[in-house]
C-alpha positions in Angstrom: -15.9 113.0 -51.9 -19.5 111.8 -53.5 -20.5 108.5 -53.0 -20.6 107.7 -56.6 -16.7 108.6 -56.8 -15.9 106.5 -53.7 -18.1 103.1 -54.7 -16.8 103.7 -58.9 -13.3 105.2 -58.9 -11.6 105.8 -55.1 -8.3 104.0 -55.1 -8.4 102.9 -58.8 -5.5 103.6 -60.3 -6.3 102.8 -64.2 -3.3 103.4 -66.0 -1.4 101.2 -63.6 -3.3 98.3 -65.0 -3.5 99.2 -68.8 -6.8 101.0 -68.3 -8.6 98.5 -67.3 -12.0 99.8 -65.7 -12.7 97.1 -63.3 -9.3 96.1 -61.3 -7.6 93.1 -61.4 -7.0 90.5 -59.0 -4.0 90.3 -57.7 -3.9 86.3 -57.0 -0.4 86.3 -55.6 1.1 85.4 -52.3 4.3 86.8 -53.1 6.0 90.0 -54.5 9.2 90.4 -55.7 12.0 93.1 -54.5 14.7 94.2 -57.7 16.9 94.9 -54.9 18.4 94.0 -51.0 17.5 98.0 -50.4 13.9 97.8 -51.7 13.3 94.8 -49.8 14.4 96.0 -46.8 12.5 99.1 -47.2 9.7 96.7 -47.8 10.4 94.6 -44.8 10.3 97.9 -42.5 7.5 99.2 -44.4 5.1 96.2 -44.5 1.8 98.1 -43.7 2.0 99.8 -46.8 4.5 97.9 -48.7 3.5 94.7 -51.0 5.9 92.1 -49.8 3.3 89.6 -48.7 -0.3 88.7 -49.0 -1.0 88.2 -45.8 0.1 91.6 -44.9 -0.7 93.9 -47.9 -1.9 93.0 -51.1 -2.8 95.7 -54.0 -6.8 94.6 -54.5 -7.2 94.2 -51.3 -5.5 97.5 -51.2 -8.6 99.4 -53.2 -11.1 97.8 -51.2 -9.8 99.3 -48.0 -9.3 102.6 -49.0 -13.3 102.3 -49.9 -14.0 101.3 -46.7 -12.4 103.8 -45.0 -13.9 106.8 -47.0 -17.4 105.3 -46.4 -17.1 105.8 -42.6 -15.0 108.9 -43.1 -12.3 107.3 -41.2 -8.3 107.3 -41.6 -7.9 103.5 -42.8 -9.7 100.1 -42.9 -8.7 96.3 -42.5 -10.6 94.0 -44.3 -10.5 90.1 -42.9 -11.8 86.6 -43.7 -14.8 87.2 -41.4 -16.8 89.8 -39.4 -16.3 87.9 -36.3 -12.4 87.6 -37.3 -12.5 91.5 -37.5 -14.6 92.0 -34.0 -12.0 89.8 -32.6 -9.2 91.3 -33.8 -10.2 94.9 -32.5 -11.3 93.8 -29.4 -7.9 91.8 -28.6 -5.4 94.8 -29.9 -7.6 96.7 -27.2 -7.1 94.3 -23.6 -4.5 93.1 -21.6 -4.5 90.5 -18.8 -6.6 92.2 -16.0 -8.8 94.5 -18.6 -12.1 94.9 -18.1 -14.7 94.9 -21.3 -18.9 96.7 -21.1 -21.0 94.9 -23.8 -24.4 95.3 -24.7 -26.7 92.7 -23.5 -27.2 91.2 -26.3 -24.8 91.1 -28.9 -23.9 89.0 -32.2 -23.6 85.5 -31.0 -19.7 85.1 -31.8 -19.2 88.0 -29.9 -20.4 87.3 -26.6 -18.5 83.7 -27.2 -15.5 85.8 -27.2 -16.3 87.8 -24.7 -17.8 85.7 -22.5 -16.0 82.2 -23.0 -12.9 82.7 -24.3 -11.1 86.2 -22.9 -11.4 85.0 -19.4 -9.0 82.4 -19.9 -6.1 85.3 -20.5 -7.6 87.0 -17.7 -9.9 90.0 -18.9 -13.6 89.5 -18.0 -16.5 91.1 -19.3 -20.1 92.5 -18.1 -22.9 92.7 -20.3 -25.0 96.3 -19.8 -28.7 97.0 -21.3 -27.1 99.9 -23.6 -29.9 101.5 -24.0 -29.6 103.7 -21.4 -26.2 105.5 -21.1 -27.1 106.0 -17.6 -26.6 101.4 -17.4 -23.6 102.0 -19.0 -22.2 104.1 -17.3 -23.0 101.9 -14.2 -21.5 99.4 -16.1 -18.2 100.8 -16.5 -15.3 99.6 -14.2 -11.5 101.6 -13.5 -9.8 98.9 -15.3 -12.5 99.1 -18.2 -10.8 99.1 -21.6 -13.2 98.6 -24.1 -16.9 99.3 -24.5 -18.6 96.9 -27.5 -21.2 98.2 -29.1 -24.2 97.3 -31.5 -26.6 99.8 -33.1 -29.0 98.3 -34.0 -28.3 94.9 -32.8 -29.3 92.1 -35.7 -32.1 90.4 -34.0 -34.5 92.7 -31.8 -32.3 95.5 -33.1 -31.8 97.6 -30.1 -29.8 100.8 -30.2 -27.4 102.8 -28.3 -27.4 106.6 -28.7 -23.4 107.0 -29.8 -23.1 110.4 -29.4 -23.5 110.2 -25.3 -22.0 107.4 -25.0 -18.7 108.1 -27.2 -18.3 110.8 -25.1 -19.2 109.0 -21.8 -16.3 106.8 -23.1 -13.9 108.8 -24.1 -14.0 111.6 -20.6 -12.8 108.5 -19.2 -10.5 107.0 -21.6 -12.3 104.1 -22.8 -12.1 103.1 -26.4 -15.6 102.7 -28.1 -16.3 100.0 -30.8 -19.2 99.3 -33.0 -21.1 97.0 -35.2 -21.9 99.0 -38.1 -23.3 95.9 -40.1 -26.9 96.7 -39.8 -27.0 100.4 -40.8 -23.9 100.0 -43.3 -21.9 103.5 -43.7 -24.5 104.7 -45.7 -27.3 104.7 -43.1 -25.1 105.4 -39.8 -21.6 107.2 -39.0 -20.4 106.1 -35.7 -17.2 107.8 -35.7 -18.4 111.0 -36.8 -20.7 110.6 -33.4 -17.8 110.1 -32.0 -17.3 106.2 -31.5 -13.5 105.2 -32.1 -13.7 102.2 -34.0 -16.3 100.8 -36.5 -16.5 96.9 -37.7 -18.4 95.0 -39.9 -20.0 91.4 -41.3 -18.9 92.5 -45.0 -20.4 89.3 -45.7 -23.7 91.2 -45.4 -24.7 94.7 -47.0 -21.4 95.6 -48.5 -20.7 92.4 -50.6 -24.4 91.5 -50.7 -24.4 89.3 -52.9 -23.9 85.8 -50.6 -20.6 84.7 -52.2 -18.3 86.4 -49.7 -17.2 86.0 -46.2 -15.8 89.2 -45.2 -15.1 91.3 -42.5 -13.8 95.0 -41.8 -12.5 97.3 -39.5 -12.3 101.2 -39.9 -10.4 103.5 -37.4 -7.4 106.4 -37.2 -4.2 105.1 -39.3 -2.4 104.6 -35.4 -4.9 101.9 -34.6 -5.3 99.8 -37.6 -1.4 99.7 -37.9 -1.6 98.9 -34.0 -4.2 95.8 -35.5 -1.9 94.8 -38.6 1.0 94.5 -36.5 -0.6 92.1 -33.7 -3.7 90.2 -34.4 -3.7 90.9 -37.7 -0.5 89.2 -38.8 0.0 87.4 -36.3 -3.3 85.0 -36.8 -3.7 86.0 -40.2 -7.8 85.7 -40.4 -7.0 87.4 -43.9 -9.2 88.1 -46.9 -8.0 86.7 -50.0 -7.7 88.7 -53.2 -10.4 87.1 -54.9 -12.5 87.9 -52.2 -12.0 91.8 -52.2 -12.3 91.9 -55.4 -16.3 90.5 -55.1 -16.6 92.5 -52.8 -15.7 95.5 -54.7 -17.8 94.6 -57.6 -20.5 94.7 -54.6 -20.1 97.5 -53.6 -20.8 99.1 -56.9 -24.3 98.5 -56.3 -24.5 99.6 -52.7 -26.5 102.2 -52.8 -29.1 101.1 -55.4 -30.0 97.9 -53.3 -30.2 99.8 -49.9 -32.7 101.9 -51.8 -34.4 99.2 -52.8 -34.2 97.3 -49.9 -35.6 100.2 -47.5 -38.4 101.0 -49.7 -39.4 96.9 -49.6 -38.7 96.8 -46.4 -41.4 99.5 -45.9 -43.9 97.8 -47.6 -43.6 94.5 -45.9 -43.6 96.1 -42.6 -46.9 97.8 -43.0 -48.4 94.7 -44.1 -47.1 92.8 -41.0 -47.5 95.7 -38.4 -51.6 95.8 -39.1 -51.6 91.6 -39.5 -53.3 89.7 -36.3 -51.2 86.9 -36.0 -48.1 89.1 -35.5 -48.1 89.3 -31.9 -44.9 91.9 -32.2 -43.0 93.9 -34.5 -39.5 94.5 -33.8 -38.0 97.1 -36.4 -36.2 100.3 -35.7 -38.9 102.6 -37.7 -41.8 101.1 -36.6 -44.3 103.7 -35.5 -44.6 102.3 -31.5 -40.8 101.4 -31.3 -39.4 102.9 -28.2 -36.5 104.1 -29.4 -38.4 105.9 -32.2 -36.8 109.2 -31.3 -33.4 108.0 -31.5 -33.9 106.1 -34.8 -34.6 109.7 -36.4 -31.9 111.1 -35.1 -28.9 108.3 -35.8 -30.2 106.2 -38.3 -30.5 108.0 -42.3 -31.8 105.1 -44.2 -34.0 102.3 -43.6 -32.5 98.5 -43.5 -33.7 95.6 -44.4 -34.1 93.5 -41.3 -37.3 92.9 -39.4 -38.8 90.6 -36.7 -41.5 89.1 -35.8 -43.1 87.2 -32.6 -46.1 85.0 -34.3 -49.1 84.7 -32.4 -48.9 81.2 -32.0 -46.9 78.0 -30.5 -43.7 76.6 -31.7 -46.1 73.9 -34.1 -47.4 77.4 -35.5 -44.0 78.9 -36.1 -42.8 75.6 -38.4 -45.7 75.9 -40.1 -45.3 79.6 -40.9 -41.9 79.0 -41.6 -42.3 75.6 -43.9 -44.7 77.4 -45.7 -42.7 80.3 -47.2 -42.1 79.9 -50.9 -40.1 82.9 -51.6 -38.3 83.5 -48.1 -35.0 81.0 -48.1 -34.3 79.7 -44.4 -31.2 80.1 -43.7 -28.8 81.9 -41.1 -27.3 85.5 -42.3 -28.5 88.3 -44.2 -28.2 91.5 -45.8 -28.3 89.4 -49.7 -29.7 89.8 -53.0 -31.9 87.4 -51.6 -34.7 87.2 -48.8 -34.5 85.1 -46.0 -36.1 83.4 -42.8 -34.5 82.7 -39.4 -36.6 81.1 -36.6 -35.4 81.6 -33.6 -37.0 78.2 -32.5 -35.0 76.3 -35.8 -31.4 76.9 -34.2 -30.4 73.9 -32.1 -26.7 74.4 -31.2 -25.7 76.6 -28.2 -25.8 80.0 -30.1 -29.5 79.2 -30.8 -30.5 78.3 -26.8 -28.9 81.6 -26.2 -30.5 83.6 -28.3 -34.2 81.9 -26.6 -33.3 82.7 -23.9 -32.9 86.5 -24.6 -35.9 86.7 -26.9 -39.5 85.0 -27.4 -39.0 81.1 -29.1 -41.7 82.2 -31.0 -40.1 84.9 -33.0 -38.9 84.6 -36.9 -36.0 87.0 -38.6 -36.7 88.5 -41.8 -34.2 89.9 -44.3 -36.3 91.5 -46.9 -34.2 91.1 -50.6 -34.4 92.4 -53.9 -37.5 90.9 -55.4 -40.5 92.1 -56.0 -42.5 93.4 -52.4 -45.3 92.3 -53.3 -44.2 89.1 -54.1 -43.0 88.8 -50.4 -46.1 90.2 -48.8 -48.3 87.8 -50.8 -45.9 84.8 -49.5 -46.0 86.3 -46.0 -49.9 86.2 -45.7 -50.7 82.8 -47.2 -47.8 81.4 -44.9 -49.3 83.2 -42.0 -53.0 81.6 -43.0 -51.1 77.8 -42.1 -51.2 79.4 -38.4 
């Protein structure tokens, strides 16, 4: 299938809703069954049955079978939250005495699962520079389970090459998972490299529009039911109706703002890779990134998140900062709008974790839909209050 038929017409059914081109929302909890046979068929049936909202519901219905074309996978999940989705995979994948590889530096909520909360039930993890397939492989345990993966991570946007490690993975029976939020489906594949299960922060790219928390999961049909009929139901970190059905009218404009994005993106990197108060420039297609090699080769498109460590002290950094007029601060990404995280601006635990895995000094930018020049004019009279 095209792109254009997935994000305009895959799973909508017209003329079961009088025609209607956009969908509607199905705001109900409940469905009703004409008969003690249907609803028992129902009951057995629930994973593609609508009997209940928290298990199927007929919007959130369309937005999955989107999802799932867009990483050419079997099915999707969506949930209430990427972190509700990264848990969810990562528990239907462990048992008591499991062993989980992580990168070394992945999305705080992550390593808080991984790290704080699994070992209580018994399964520990060990965080591996994933890099280098060769750590990873070092990494990996007899009782390993589940390798967690992010390519590029969302801060200093490290990468893993998938192919060798999927493969690494999978000689040994391993299942592979990764954070697909950066890249979105339309800039990376991970399962056709070979990784067995993809997730995202829908909240990010795919909505895109900062009015939805949302989070997604894409694998074979035999895992997602193996999801729904565990953590899935059981916790029931749902998304609602409504919700799906923003994010569907977001993803009708997927591909038109990643276009847009990359090419501003671009433009405001080129300004801030030549500017002498950048000490650093961390972003995948940056001409003297190390992993240069293996951006060409897994990564088709160009995102829209950057970083940079300011030539300065923390005093310089909240004045840079302070100074932006057309860069919101605020935590997330991947909106209509462009935004500003300081690493040195994020008091609570997440934030003296993430200093202590990168410089204090460096600033996230998530480069929007307005004008680039607009942004790169903000950028350098900010940068003259250093």
């Amino acid at each position: 299938m095209d792109l254009s038929h997935i994000l305009f017409h895959l799973g909508e059914e017209r003329a079961r809703w009088e025609h209607a081109i956009a969908p509607p929302v199905f705001q109900s909890s409940n469905f009703a069954m004409p008969t003690v046979a249907a609803m028992r068929e129902a009951m057995a049936g629930e994973y593609d049955a609508h009997l209940y909202t928290r298990g199927n519901n007929p919007t959130v219905e369309i937005l999955r079978r989107k999802l799932a074309a867009l990483e050419g996978a079997e099915d999707a999940l969506v949930f209430g939250s990427g972190a509700a989705a990264v848990a969810a995979a990562v528990l239907a994948s462990v048992r008591a005495g499991a062993h989980v590889a992580c990168v070394a530096k992945p999305y705080s909520w992550t390593r808080g699962l991984l790290r704080d909360f699994l070992p209580r039930f018994g399964v520990e993890t060990d965080f591996v520079d994933a890099r280098d397939a060769g750590e990873v492989e070092r990494g990996l345990r007899p009782d390993t389970a589940l390798l967690v993966l992010e390519s590029p991570n969302s801060l200093t946007f490290e990468q893993q090459d998938l192919a060798a490690i999927a493969a690494l993975a999978r000689s040994r029976g391993i299942r592979t998972m990764v954070d697909n939020s950066y890249a979105t489906p339309l800039g990376q594949s991970p399962l056709a490299l070979g990784i067995d299960v993809v997730v995202h922060s829908g909240t990010k790219y795919l909505a895109g529009h900062s009015d939805v928390v949302m989070g997604a999961l894409c694998g074979t049909r035999a895992f997602c039911e193996q999801v729904f009929r565990g953590p899935y139901m059981t916790l029931g970190a749902i998304l609602s109706p409504h919700d799906a059905w923003l994010a569907l009218r977001g993803l009708r404009t997927l591909e038109v703002r990643m276009d847009r994005i990359g090419a501003s993106t671009q433009a405001v990197a080129a300004f801030l890779a030549g500017h002498p108060k950048v000490r650093r420039l961390y972003w995948p297609h940056a001409a003297d990134e190390p992993q240069a090699a293996l951006t060409a080769r897994q990564l088709r498109r160009v995102g829209g998140l950057l970083s940079i460590d300011l030539d300065t002290d923390l005093d310089g950094v909240e004045r840079f900062c302070d100074g932006l007029q057309r860069f919101l601060m605020a935590v997330s990404w991947g909106g209509y709008e462009s935004l500003a995280l300081p690493v040195a601006g994020v008091r609570d635990w997440r934030g003296r974790e993430a200093q202590s895995a990168v410089p204090v000094t460096l600033v996230r930018l998530s480069i929007g839909l307005e004008d680039p020049q607009a942004l790169i004019d903000d950028l350098a009279q900010a940068l003259e209050r250093i």
